[in-house]
C-alpha positions as CSV (number, residue, x, y, z in Angstrom):
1,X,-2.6,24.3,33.8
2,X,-5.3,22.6,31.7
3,X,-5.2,20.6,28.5
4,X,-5.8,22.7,25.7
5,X,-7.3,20.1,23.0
6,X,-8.4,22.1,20.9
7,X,-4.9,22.6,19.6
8,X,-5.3,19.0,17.9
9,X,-8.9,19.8,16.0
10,X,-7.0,19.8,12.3
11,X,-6.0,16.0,13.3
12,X,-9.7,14.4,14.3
13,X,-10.6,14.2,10.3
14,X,-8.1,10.9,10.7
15,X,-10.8,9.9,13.0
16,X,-12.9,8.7,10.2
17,X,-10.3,7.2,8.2
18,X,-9.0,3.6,7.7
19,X,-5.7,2.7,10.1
20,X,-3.1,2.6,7.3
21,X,-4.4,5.7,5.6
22,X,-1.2,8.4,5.4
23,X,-2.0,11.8,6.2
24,X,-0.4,14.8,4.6
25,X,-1.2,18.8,5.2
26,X,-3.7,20.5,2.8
27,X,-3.5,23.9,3.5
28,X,-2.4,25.6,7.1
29,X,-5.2,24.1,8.7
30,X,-6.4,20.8,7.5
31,X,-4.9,17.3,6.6
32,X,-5.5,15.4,3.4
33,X,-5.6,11.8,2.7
34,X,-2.0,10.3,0.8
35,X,-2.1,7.0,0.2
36,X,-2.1,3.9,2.1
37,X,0.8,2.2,4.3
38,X,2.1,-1.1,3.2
39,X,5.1,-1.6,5.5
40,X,8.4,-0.9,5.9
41,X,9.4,-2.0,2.5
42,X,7.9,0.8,1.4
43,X,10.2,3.1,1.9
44,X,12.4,1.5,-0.8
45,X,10.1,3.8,-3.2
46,X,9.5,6.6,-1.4
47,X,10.2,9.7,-2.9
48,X,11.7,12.7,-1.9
49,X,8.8,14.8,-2.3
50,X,6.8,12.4,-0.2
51,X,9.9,12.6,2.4
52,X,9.2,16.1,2.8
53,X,5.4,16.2,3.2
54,X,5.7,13.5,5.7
55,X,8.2,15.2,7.9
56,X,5.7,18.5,7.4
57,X,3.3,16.5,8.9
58,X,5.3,15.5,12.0
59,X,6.6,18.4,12.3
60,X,2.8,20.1,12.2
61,X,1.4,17.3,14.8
62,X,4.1,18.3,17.1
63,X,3.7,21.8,16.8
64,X,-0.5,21.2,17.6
65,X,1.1,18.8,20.6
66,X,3.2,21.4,21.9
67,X,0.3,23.5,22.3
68,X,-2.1,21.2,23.7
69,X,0.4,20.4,26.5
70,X,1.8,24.1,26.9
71,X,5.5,22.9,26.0
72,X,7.6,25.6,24.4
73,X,9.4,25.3,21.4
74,X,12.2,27.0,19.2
75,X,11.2,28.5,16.1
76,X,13.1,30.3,13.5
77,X,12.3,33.7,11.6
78,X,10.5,31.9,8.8
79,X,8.5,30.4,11.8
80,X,9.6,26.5,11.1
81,X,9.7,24.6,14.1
82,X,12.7,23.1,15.6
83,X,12.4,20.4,18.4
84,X,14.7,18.8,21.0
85,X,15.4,14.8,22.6
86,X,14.0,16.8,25.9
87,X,10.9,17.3,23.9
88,X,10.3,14.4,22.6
89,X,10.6,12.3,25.8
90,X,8.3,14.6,27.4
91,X,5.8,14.1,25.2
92,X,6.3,10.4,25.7
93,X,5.7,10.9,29.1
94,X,2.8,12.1,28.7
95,X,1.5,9.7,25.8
96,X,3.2,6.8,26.5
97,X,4.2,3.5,24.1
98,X,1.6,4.9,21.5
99,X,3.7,8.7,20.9
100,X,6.6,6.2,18.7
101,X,9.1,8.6,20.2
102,X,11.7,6.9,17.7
103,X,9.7,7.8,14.3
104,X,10.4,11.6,15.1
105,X,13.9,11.6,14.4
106,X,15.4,14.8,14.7
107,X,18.6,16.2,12.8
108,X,21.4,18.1,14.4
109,X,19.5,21.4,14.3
110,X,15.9,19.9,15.4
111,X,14.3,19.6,12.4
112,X,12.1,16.1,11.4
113,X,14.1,14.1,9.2
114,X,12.7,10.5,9.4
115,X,10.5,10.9,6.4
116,X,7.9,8.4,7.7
117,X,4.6,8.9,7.0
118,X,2.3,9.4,9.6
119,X,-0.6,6.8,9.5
120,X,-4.4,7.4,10.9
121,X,-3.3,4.4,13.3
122,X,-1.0,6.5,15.1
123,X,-3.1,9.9,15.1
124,X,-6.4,7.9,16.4
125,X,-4.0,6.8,19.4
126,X,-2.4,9.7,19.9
127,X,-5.4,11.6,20.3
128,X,-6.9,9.3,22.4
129,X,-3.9,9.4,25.1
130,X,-4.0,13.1,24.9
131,X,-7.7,13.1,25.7
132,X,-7.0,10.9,28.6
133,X,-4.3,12.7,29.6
134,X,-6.6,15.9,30.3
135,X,-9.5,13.9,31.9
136,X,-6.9,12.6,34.3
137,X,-5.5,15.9,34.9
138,X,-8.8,17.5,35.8
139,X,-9.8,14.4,37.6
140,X,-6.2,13.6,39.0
141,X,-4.7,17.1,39.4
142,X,-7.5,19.0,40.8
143,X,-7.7,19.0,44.1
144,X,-5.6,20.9,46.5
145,X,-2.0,18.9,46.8
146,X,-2.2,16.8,50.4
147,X,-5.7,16.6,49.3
148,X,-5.7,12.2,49.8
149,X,-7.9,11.0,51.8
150,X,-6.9,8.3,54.4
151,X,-7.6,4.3,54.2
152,X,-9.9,4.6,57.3
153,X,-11.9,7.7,55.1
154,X,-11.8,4.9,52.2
155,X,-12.1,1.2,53.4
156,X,-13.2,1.7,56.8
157,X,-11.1,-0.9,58.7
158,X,-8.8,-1.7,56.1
159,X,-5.2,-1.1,56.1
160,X,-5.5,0.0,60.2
161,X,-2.7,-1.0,62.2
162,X,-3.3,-3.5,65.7
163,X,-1.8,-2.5,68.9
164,X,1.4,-5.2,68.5
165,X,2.1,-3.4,65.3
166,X,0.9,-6.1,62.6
167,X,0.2,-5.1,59.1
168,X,-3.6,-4.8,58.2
169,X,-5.5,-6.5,55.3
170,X,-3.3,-8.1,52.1
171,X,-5.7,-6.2,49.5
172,X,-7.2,-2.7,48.7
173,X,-5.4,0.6,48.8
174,X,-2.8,1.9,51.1
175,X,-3.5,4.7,53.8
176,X,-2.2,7.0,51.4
177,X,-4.0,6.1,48.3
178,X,-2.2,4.1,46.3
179,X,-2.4,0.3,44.8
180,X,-0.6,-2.1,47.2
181,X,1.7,-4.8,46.6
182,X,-0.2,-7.4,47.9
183,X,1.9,-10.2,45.8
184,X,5.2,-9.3,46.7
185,X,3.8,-8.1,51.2
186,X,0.9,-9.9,51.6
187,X,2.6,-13.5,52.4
188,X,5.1,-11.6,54.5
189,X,2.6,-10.1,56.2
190,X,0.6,-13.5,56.9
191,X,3.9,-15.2,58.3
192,X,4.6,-12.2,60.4
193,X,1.5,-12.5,62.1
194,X,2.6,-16.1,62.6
195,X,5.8,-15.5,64.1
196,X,4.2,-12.9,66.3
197,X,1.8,-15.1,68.2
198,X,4.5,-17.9,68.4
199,X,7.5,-15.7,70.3
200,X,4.3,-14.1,72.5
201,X,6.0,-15.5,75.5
202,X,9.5,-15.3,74.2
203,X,11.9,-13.2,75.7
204,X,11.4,-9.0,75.9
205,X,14.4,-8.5,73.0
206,X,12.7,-11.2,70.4
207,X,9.3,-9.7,71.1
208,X,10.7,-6.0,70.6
209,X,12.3,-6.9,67.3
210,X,9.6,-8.7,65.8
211,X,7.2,-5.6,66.6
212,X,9.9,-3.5,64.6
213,X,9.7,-5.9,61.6
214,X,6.2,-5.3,61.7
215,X,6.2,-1.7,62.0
216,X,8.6,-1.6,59.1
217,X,6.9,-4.1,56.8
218,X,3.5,-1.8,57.6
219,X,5.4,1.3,56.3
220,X,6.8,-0.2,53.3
221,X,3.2,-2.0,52.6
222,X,0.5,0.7,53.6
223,X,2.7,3.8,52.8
224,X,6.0,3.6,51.0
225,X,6.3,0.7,48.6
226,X,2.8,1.7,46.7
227,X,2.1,2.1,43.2
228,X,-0.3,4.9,40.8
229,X,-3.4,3.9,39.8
230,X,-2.5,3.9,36.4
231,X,0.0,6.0,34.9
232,X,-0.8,9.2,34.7
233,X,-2.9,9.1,38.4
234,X,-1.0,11.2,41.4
235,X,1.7,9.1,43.0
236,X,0.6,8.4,46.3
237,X,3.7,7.1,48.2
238,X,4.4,7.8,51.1
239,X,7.8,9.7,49.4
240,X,7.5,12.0,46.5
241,X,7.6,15.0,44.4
242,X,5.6,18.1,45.3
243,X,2.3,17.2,43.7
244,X,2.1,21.2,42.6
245,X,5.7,21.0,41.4
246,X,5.0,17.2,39.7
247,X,2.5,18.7,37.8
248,X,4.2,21.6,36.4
249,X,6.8,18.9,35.3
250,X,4.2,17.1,33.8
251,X,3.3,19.3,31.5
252,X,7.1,20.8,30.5
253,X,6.8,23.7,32.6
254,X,9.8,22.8,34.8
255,X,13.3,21.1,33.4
256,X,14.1,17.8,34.1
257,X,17.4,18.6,35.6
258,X,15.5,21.4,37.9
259,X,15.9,20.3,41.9
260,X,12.6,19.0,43.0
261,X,10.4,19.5,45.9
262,X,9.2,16.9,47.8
263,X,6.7,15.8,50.2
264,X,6.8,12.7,52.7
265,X,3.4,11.0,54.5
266,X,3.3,12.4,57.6
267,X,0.7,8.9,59.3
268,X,0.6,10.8,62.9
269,X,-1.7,13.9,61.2
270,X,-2.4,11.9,58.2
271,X,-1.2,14.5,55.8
272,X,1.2,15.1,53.4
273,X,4.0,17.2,54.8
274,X,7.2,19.7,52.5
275,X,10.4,16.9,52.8
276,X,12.9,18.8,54.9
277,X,16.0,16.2,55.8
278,X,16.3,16.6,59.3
279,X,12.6,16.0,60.3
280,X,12.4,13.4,58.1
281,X,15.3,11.5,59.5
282,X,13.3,11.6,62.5
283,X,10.3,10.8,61.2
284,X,12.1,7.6,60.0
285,X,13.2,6.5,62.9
286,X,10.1,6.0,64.3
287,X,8.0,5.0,61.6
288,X,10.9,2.2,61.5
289,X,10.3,1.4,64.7
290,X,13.0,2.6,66.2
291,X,15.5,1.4,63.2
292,X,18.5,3.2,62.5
293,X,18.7,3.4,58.4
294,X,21.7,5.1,56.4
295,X,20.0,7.1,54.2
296,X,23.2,9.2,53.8
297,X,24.2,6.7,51.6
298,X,21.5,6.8,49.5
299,X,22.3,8.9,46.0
300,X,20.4,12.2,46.9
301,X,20.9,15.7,48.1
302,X,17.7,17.8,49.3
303,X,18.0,21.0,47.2
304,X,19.9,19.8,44.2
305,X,18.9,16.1,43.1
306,X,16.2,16.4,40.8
307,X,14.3,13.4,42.1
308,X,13.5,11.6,45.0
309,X,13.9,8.3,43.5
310,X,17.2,7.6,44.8
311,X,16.3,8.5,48.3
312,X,13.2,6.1,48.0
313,X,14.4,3.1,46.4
314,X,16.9,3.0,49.0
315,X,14.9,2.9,51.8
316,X,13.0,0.5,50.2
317,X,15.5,-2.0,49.3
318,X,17.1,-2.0,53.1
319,X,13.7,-1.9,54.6
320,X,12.3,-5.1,52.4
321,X,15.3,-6.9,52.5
322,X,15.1,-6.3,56.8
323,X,11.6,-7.4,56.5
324,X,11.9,-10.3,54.3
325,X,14.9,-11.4,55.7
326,X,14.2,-11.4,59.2
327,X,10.7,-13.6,58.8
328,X,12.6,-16.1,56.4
329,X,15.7,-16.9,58.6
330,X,12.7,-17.0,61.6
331,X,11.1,-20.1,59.8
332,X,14.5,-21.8,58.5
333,X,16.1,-21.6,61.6
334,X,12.6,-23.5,63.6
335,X,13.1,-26.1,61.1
336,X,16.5,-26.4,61.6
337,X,16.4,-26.7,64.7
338,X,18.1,-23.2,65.5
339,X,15.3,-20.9,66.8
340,X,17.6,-20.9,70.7
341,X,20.6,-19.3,68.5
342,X,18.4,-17.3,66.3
343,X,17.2,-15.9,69.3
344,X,20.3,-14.9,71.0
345,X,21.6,-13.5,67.4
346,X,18.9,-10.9,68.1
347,X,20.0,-10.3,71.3
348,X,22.9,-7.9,69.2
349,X,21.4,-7.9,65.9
350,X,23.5,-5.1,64.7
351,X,23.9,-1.0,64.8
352,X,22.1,0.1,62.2
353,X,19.6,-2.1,59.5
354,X,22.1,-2.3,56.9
355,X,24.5,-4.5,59.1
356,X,21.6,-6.5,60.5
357,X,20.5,-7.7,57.2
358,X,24.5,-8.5,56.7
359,X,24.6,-10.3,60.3
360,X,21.6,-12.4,59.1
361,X,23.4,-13.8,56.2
362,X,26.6,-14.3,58.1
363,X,24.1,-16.3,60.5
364,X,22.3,-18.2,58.1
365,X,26.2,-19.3,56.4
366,X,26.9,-20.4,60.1
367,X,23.8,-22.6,61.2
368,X,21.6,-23.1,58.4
369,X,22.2,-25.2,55.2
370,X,19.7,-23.2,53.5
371,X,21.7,-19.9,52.9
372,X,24.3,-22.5,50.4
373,X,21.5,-21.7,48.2
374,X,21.8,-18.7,47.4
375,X,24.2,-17.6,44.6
376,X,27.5,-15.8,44.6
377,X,25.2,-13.0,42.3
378,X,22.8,-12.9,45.2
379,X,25.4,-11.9,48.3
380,X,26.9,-9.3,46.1
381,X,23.7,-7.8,45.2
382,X,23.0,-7.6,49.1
383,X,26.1,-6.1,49.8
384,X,25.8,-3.2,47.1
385,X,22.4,-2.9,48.8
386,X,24.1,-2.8,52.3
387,X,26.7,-0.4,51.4
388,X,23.9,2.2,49.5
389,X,24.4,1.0,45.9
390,X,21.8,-0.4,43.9
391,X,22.8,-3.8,42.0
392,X,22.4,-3.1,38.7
393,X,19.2,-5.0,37.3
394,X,17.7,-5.2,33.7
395,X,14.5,-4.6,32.6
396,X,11.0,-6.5,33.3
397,X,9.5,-8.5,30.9
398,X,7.0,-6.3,30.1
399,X,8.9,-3.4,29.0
400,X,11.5,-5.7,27.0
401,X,8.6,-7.3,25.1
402,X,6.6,-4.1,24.2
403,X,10.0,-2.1,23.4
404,X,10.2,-5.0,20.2
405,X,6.2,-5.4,19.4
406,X,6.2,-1.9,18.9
407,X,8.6,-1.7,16.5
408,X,6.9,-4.2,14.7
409,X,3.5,-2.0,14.6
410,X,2.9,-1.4,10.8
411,X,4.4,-4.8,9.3
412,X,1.7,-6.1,7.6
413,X,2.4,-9.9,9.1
414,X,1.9,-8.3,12.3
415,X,-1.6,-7.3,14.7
416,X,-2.5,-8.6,18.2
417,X,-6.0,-10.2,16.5
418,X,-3.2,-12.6,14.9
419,X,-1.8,-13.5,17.7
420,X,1.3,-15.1,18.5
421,X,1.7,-16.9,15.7
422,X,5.3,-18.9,14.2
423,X,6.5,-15.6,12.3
424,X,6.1,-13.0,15.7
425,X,7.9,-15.8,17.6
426,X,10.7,-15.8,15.6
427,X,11.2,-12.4,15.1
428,X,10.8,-11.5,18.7
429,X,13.2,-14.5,19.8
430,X,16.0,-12.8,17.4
431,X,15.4,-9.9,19.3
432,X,15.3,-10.6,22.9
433,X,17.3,-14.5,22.5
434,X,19.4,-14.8,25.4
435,X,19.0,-11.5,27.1
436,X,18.0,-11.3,30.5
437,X,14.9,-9.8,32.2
438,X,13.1,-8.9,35.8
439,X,10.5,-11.6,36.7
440,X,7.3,-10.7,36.5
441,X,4.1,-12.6,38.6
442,X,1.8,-12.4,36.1
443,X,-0.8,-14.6,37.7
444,X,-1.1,-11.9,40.9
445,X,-4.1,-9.6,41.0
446,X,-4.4,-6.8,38.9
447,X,-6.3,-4.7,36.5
448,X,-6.3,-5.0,32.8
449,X,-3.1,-3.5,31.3
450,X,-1.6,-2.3,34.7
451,X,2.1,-3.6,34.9
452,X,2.4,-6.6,37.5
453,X,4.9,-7.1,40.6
454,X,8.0,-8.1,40.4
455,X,8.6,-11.5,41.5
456,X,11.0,-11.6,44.7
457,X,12.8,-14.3,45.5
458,X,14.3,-15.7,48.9
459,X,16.8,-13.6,49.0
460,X,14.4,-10.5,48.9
461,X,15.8,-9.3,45.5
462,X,13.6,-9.5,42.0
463,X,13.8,-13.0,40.0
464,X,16.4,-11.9,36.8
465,X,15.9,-15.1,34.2
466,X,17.7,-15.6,30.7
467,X,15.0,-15.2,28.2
468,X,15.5,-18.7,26.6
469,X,13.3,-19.6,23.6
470,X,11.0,-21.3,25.6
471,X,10.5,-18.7,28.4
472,X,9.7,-15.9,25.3
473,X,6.8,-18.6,24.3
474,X,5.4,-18.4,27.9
475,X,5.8,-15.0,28.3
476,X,5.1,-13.6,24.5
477,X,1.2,-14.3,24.6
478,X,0.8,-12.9,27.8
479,X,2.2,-10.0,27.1
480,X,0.8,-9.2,23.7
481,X,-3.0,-10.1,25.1
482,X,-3.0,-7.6,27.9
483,X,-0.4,-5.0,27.0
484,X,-0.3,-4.2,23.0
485,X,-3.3,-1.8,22.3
């Protein structure tokens, strides 16, 4: 369904206006000018009758933004509008950081009670998102779903895979279209291709397992482990909703809670194929390499979970943690001395991946003095991993740091041109003090504004730090630089 922008034409007079300038309704089809926004303190004086004309004027824009994006709303006999949470964070989706989800608050019944005005600030971005919104869906969403053309149609030789199974080129876009994660593969894949020219001439089992690695590391590199373009691009994983049915959901047409249809990569006919459980246990199997992978265990039931996410992140976790795990205990057990024991640990690596990547720590406790190093924190987060449970993990950096700068938006001390100055220290460090945070590489490849990889440690799980005063001065200039619009 297309965009309908013309259901926000009352809102582009804002266009022309200063950012602080608060807009009220004149009329049923036009906005007025109201003043200026000095900060929050402002709202010390604010009237009731200004209370009122400010919610009108939320409650108008999302009216017009219900009918730009084809989202239905409840409306009484007197025809005033009443909204839901659903609602809101759909329309979030959709807009992103610059919507300020939390300045709509909603009463009991639905109505807009926050009584904050509504600046030309946030109507100049929120037109903006919209408009990119419908450029990306006619851009994005146009073409026929499966429609996603191959790395070989794209790159040439990129992304290709050798006849011993080794993972193509660290850069460019997968085989199914999406941004890879060179940072967090790409040195994997460059000591896998080590390893794999060292155990040549080693013995048929070693030679068979490292080609299994390297079949799964391709998988999870090229296919599965991929990420959008930007945010509102088609997801091209390898593992993912119904592009047809994703797109309905994208505008509201379909409940969050509704089961979802999904699609898997199908690399043999290079097309996207309807997920049905049993061939895409199969599937698995060899795409693994012949690895046997629980996904039983995994939080998700074909025809009633209403994502795939849980199915996916799964696969991913085992997979990675096989991959990383299995180069990384390679190369501490040649410098140890150890590759002879390593070796016949392979010859009975375990049933199934889950238990290999638990056989590989019980090794490494055995014969290498390595594995001491990794924390009591570390082995349980592998064993929820092993036993289909995702350790629990907070946030990134990113999304910590822009969840507080947002809420500063308006302050009159504040604006990225000021930078991060002694005042947004402090007020962010009284924020975020002593919390903790996923690790982000900030310094790996990437375009303006996208969000970068996590960092991975040894252990194959994301780097979780205590945001200390002086990691929120490392981190606090990055962040506000490339992320705060």
């Amino acid at each position: 369904m297309a965009i309908n922008l013309t259901a926000l034409d009352m809102f582009r007079t804002a266009k022309n206006w200063t950012a602080d300038t608060i807009a009220n309704l004149d009329g049923g089809n036009a906005i007025k000018k109201a003043g200026e926004y000095t900060g929050r303190l402002s709202a010390l004086g604010r009237t009731d009758a200004e209370r009122t004309a400010n919610n009108e004027m939320r409650t108008e824009l999302l009216k017009a933004l219900s009918n730009a994006f084809g989202i239905k709303v409840r409306t009484d006999n007197d025809g005033k509008a009443r909204f839901t949470r659903d609602f809101l964070l759909k329309l979030e989706r959709i807009i992103g950081a610059d919507f300020k989800r939390k300045d709509f608050t909603l009463d009991a019944e639905g109505y807009v009670v926050s009584g904050r005005p509504l600046t030309a600030r946030r109507i100049k971005a929120i037109l903006g998102k919209a408009e990119s919104a419908s450029l990306k869906s006619d851009l994005d969403f146009g073409s026929e779903p499966g429609g996603i053309s191959t790395t070989a149609e794209k790159t040439g030789k990129s992304g290709k895979t050798g006849k011993s199974g080794s993972v193509g080129n660290a850069s460019g876009p997968s085989r199914t279209g999406g941004i890879r994660k060179g940072a967090v593969y790409g040195p994997y894949a460059e000591k896998l291709a080590v390893i794999q020219k060292e155990v040549a001439k080693a013995d048929k089992h070693v030679v068979g397992f490292f080609k299994r690695v390297a079949t799964t590391l391709d998988y999870l590199y090229e296919e599965l482990d991929v990420e959008r373009s930007s945010p509102t691009a088609p997801d091209r994983s390898a593992l993912r909703f119904d592009e047809a049915f994703e797109f309905s959901k994208y505008l509201g047409e379909i409940p969050d809670d509704e089961p979802g249809k999904f699609q898997y990569y199908d690399n043999v006919a290079g097309e996207f194929k309807p997920f049905k459980a049993d061939t895409f246990s199969k599937f698995l199997w060899d795409r693994l390499g012949g690895g046997l992978l629980h996904t039983e265990r995994a939080h998700f039931a074909n025809g009633t979970s209403p994502s795939i996410d849980p199915l996916k992140k799964y696969i991913i976790d085992n997979a990675r943690l096989f991959v990383m795990k299995s180069i990384d205990t390679y190369f501490a057990s040649k410098e140890a001395g150890k590759l002879k024991e390593f070796f016949a640990h392979l010859e009975e690596p375990g049933a199934c991946i889950e238990q290999q990547c638990l056989n590989m720590i019980a090794f490494e406790e055995k014969n290498l003095v390595k594995a001491n190093a990794m924390s009591a924190e570390e082995v349980r987060a592998l064993d929820l991993i092993a036993d289909g449970k995702a350790p629990d993990l907070p946030d990134n950096s990113i999304i910590q740091f822009m969840d507080v700068l947002t809420d500063f938006e308006g302050e009159e001390w504040f604006s990225k041109e000021a930078g991060w100055n002694q005042k947004l220290a402090d007020a962010v460090k009284a924020e975020l003090r002593g919390k903790k945070c996923v690790m982000q590489d900030f310094d790996a490849p990437h375009k303006l504004g996208e969000t970068v990889p996590d960092l991975i440690g040894e252990s194959g799980l994301p780097v979780v730090k205590e945001l200390t005063d002086e990691l929120i001065d490392e981190l606090g200039p990055k962040i506000l630089k490339e992320y705060f619009r």
